[in-house]
MARKOL-793053 format. One record per residue (C-alpha): residue number from 1; residue in one letter; x, y, z. Coordinates in Angstrom, 3 decimals, padded with zeros to 6 digits. Example, Ala and Ser with C-alpha at 12.3 -4.5 7.8 and 13.67 -1.06 7.14 Angstrom:
2
     n   res         xx         yy         zz
     1     A    012.300   -004.500    007.800
     2     S    013.670   -001.060    007.140
This chain:
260
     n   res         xx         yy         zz
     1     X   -002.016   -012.550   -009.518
     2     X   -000.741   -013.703   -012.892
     3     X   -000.209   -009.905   -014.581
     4     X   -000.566   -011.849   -018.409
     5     X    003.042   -010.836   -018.837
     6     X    004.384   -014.532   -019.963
     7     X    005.771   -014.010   -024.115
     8     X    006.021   -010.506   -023.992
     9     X    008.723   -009.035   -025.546
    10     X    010.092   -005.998   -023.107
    11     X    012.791   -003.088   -023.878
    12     X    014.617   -001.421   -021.102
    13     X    016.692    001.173   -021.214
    14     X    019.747    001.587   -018.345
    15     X    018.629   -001.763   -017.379
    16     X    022.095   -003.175   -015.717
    17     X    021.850   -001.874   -012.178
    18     X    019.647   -000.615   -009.393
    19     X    015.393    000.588   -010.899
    20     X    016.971   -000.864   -014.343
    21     X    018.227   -004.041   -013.570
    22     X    015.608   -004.692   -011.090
    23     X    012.437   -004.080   -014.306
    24     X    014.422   -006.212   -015.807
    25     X    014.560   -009.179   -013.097
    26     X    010.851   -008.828   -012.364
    27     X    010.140   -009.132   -016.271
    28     X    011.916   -012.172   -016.496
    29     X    010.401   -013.322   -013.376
    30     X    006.888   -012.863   -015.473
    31     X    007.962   -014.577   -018.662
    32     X    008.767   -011.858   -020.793
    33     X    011.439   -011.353   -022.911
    34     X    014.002   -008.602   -022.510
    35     X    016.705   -006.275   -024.284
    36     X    018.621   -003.692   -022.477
    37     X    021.340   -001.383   -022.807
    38     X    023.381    000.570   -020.229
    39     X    027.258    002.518   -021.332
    40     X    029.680   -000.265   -020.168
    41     X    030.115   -003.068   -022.699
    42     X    031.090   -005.552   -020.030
    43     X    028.303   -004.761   -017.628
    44     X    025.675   -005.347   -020.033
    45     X    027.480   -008.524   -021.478
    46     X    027.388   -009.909   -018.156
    47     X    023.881   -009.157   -017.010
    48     X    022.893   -010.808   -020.126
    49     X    024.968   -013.868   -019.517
    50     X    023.543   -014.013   -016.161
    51     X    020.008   -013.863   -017.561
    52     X    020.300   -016.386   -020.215
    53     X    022.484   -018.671   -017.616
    54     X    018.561   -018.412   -015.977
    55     X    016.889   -019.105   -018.741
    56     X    015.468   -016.492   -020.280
    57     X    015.710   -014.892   -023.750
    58     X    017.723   -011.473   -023.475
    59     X    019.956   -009.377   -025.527
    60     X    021.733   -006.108   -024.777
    61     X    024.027   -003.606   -026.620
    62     X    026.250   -000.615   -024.709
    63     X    024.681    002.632   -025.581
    64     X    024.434    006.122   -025.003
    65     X    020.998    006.942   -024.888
    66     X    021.712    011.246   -025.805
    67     X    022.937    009.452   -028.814
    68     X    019.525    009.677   -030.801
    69     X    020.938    007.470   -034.009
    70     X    022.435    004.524   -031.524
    71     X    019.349    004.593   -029.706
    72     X    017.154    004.462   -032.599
    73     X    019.434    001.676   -033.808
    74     X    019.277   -000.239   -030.667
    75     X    015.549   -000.246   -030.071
    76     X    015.366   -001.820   -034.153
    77     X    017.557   -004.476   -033.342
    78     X    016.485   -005.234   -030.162
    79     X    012.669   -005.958   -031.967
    80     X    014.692   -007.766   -034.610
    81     X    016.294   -010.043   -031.940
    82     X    013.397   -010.528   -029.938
    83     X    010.617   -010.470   -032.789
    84     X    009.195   -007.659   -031.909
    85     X    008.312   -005.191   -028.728
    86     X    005.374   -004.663   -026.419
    87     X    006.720   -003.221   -023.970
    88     X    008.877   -000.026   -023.228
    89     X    010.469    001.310   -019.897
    90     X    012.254    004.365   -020.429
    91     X    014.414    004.068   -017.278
    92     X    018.292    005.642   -018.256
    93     X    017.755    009.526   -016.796
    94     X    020.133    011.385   -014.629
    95     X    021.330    014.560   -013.903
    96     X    024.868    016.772   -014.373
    97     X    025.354    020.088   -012.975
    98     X    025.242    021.151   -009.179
    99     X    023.039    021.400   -006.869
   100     X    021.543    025.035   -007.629
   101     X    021.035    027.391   -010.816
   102     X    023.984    028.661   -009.857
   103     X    025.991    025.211   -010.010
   104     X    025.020    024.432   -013.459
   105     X    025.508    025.635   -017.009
   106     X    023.194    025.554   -019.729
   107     X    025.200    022.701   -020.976
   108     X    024.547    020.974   -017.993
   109     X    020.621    022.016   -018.579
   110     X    019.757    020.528   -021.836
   111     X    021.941    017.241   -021.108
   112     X    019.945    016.530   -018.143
   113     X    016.864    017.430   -020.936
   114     X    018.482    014.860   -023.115
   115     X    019.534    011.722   -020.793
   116     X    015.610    011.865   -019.193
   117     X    013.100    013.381   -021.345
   118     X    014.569    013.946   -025.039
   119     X    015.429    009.876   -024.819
   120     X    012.196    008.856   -023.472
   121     X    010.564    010.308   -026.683
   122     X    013.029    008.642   -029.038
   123     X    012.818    005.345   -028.085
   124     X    008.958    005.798   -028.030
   125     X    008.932    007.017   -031.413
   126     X    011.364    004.340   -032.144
   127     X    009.446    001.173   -031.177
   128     X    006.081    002.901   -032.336
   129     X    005.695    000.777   -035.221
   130     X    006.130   -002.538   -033.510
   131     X    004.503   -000.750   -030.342
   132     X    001.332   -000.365   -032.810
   133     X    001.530   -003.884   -033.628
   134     X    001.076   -005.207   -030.353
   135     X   -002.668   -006.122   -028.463
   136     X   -000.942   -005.017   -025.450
   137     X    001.399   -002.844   -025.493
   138     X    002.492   -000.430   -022.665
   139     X    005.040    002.469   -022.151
   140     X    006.351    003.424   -018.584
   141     X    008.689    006.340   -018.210
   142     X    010.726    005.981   -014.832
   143     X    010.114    009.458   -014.106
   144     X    010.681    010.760   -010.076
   145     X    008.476    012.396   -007.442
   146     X    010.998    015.643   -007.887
   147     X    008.666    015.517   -011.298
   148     X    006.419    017.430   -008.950
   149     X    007.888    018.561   -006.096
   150     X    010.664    020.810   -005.333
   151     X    014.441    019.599   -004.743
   152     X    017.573    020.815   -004.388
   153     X    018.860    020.202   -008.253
   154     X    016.345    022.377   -010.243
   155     X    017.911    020.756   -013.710
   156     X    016.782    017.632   -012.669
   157     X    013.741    018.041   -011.255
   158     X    012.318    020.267   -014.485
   159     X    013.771    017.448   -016.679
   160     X    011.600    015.187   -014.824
   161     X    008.453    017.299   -014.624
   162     X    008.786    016.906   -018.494
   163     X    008.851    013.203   -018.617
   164     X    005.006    013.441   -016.936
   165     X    003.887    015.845   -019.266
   166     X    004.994    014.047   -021.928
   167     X    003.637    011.037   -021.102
   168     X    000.536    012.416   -020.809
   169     X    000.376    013.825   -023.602
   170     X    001.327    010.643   -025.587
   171     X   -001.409    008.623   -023.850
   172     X   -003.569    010.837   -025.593
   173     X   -001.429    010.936   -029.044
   174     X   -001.014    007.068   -028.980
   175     X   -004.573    005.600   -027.464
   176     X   -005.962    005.088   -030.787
   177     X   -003.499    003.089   -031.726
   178     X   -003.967    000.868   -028.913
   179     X   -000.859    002.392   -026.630
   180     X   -001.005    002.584   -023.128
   181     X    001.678    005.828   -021.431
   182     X    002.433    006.070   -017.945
   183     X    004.617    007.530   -015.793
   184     X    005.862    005.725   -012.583
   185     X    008.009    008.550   -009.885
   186     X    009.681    007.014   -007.470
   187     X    010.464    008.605   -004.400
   188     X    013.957    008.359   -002.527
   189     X    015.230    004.583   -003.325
   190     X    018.176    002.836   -001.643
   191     X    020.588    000.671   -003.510
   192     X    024.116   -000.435   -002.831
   193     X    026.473    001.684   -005.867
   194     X    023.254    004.210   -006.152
   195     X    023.166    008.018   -005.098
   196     X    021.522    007.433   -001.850
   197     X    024.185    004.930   -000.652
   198     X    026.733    007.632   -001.259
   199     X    024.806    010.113    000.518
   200     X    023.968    007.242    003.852
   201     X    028.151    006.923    003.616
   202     X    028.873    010.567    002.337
   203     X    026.981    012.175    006.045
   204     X    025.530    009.384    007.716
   205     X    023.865    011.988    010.640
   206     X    022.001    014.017    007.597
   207     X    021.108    011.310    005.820
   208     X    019.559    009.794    009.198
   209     X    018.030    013.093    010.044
   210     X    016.477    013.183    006.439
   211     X    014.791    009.825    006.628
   212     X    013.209    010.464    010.221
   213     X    012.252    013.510    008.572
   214     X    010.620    013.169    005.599
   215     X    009.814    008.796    005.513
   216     X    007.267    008.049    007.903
   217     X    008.073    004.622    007.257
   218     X    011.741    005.219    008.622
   219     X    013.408    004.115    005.353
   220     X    014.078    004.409    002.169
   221     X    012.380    002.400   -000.523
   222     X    013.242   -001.023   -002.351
   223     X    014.085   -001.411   -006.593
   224     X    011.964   -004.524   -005.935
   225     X    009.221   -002.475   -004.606
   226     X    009.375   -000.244   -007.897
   227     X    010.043   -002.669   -010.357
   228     X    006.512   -004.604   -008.833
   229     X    004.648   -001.555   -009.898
   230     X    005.849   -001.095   -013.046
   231     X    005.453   -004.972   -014.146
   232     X    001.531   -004.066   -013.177
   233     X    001.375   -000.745   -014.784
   234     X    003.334   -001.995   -018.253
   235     X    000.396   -005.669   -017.699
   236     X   -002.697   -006.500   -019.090
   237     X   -004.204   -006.088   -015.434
   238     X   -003.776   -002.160   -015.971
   239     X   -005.615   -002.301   -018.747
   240     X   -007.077    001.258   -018.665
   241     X   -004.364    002.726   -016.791
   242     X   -002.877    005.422   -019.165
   243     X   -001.458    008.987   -019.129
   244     X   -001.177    008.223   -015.420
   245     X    001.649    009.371   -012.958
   246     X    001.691    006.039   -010.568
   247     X    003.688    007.668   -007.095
   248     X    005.946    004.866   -005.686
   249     X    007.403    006.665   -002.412
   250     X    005.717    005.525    000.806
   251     X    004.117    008.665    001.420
   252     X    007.535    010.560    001.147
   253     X    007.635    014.227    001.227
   254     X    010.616    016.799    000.148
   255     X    012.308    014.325   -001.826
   256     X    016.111    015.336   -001.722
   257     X    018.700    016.012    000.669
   258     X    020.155    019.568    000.548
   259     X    023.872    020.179   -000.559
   260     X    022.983    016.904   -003.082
């Protein structure tokens, strides 16, 4: 199916490594061109030389997302540099603080608020105007299936709960002016360098016992396999998809591991 996607101009945020980095591949894939920023300077530098060595147009810049001014910043240049934006995917989120209200300060609290949620709504409000200037543009918040179901790191999952809300709510804010919001929750997803690959190595026999547990598939899922749905949901082809939460777990249930 061609998802329409070929010129677009796409914005990514924490777009160097696992759901991030694998948007960003699948954008590229569909003709679209991309900015993205993660925190290391070097990391970003060389995921954009690796897409340009590819051919495609990219730019990045090392950022701090909690840092409202930089991000602001970033998302203007990046529609500078890639004459202008159609697509958003708030992806950078997170969570700091232990497993359990009793694990985490309210420090902990409202920067979990502010790497998910509180930077989803500033780079929306950020690339409004050349959102609004778009025929087809598209937000999707990375948001998480412990949006709306309970886990073992309450901070977390609240912070996500937010990001569907507020998607929802923009959907309805930024229809008439031709803006599509959706949120896409993943479900447990297994990268090499990600949290789950530290819990498989961390206590291989729970992790095991969690999978045959709650994965009636017997595994974990892909970046690939997330990154596919959100090239559809931020397309043309989803055309009146909006204020949506998409679920991307293979039928997954609880969706943490205790102790984590």
């Amino acid at each position: 199916m061609d998802l329409r996607l070929d010129g677009r101009r796409a914005l990514v945020t924490g777009g160097t490594r696992g759901l991030g980095r694998a948007i960003v591949e699948r954008l590229v894939e569909e003709g679209c061109a991309v900015a993205l920023c993660a925190r290391t300077r070097a990391v970003v530098e060389r995921t954009v030389a690796e897409l340009r060595a590819r051919g495609a147009t990219a730019y990045g810049a090392p950022l701090d997302v909690t840092d409202e001014a930089a991000l602001q910043a970033f998302v203007q240049r990046a529609a500078d540099e890639l004459g202008g934006l159609d697509l958003l995917v708030a992806n950078a989120g997170g969570a700091v603080g232990g497993p359990g209200i009793e694990d985490s300060s309210a420090a902990d609290w409202r920067t979990s608020f502010d790497l998910n949620v509180v930077h989803a709504a500033v780079a929306v409000r950020a690339a409004l105007p050349h959102l609004s200037a778009s025929d087809a543009a598209s937000v999707v918040v990375i948001s998480s299936v412990s949006g709306s179901r309970a886990q073992p790191r309450p901070q977390y999952a609240a912070a996500k709960a937010a990001e569907i809300a507020l998607a929802a709510c923009l959907a309805r804010e930024l229809g008439p002016r031709g803006v599509r919001v959706n949120t896409l929750s993943p479900g447990s997803i297994l990268f090499e360098g990600g949290s789950w690959a530290r819990r498989r190595d961390d206590d291989p026999e729970a992790f095991a016992a969690f999978v045959a547990r709650e994965l009636p598939h017997g595994r974990l899922g892909t970046p690939q396999e997330v990154a596919d749905v959100t090239a559809f949901l931020l397309s043309p082809r989803a055309s009146w998809v909006s204020g949506t939460d998409v679920v991307v777990d293979g039928a997954q249930n609880a969706p943490g591991m205790a102790g984590y």
